[in-house]
N, C-alpha and C positions, 0 to 999 in steps of 0.2 A: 489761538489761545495765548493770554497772557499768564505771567507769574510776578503773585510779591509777595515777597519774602522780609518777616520782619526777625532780625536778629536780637537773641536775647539766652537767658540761660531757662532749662525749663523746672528748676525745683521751686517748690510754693516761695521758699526763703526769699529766693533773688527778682519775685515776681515786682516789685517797686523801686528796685536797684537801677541805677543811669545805665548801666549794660543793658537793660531791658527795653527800653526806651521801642527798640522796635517791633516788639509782642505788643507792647500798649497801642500802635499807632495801629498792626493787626488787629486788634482786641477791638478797637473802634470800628473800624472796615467790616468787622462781621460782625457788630451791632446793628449795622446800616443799611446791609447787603443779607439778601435773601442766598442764604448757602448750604451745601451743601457735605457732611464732611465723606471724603472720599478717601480714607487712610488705608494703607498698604504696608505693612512691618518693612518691607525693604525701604518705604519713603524715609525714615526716621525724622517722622515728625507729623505735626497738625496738618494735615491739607481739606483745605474747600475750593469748593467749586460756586462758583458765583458766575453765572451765566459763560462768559467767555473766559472769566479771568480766574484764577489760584491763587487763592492765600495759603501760605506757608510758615511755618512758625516751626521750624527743625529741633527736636529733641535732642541733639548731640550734644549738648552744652556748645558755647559758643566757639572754643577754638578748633571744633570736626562741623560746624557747619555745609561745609562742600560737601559732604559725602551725601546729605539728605536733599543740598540744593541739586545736585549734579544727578542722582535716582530719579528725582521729580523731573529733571529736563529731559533727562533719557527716554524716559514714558511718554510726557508729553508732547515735547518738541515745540516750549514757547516760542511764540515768535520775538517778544519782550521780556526782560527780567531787571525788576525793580526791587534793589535791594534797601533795605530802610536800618539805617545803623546810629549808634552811637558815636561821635565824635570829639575826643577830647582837645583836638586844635582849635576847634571853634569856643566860643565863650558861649554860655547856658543861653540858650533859645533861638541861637542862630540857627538859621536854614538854609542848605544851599545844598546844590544838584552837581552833577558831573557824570560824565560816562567813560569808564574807562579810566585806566592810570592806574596809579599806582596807591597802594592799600593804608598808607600813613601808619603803618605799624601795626594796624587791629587785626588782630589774630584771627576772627570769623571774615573779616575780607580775605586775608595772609589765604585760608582752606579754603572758600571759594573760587578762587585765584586759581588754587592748584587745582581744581577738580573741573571748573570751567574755562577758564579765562578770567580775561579781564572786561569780557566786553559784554557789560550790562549798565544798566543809567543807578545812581544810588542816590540816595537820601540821607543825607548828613541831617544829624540832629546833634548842634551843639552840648556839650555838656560840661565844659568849661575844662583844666583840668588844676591841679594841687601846684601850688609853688615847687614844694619840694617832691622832685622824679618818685624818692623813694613812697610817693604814698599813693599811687596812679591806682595800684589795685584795688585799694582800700578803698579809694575813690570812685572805681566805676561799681562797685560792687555794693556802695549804699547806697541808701534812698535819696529821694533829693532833699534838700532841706527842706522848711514849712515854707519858707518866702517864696523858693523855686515851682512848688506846688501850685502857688497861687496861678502861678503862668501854664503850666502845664495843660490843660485841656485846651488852650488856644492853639498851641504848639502842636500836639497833638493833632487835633484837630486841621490845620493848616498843612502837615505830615501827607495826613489820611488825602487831604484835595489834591494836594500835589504827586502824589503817587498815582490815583487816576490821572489824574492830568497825564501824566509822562508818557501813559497808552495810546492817547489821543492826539496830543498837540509836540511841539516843537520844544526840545529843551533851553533853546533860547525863550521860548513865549513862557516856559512854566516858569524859569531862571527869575523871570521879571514879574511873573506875577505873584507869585508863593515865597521868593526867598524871604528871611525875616533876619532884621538884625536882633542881636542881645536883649531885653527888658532891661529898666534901668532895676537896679536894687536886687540882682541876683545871688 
């Protein structure tokens, strides 16, 4: 059994917000994927079942994430877990992989972190971040612009591949096939 886990906040408001970024890349997954939901009040959160593998989409809001990622491991006992997040170090529509390390700041890694470890493969999804510090929140918590839209389903999309991938193959082979630099005009 696998696990992925897309991070995001669950009220309808935030459901198009850059924090969200990893319910959307779920939300594709189980367009795709013939699933099943398998929800449990202690999971707190979405879960399906998709042949071997779990999509998760945690109702904690994003900074108690661990508590619904860390239910779901307990139960099931993935043998993978692929977290899909928001990244404001990267610039809008970079993509890039790592396993392990440390959390860059984001509060739903920060609770994963404490509830499991560190040692699961993640999915950065760039999302640029604000010149000035003080507007980060304001910043992951809106939509993306109309322009950044345009890019978004490829993104997405490319997300969605690379998260199966990371079940299957080598995070050096997905690293090189899925990563994505920025679009230009974001």
């Amino acid at each position: 059994m696998n696990l992925i886990v897309g991070l995001g906040n669950p009220e309808e408001r935030y459901r198009y917000n850059r924090h969200n970024v990893g319910f959307m890349v779920v939300d594709s997954l189980l367009d795709d994927l013939s699933c099943v939901l398998v929800n449990k009040s202690n999971f707190r959160g979405n879960l399906h079942k998709c042949s071997n593998t779990l999509l998760l989409k945690p109702l904690t809001f994003m900074n108690l994430s661990g508590s619904s990622v860390r239910a779901v491991s307990d139960y099931f006992k993935p043998e993978n877990i692929v977290v899909i997040h928001d990244d404001l170090d990267l610039p809008f529509g970079t993509i890039k992989f790592k396993f392990g390390g440390g959390n860059g700041g984001h509060n739903g890694l920060k609770s994963i972190d404490e509830h499991i470890g560190k040692e699961y493969f993640r999915v950065r999804v760039g999302i640029g971040k604000p010149k000035n510090k003080d507007f980060i929140i304001a910043h992951v918590l809106s939509d993306f612009s109309a322009v950044q839209k345009e890019n978004l389903d490829k993104i997405i999309k490319n997300a969605k591949e690379a998260s199966i991938a990371l079940l299957k193959d080598s995070l050096a082979n997905v690293s090189q096939k899925y990563s994505l630099k920025a679009p230009k005009e974001t």
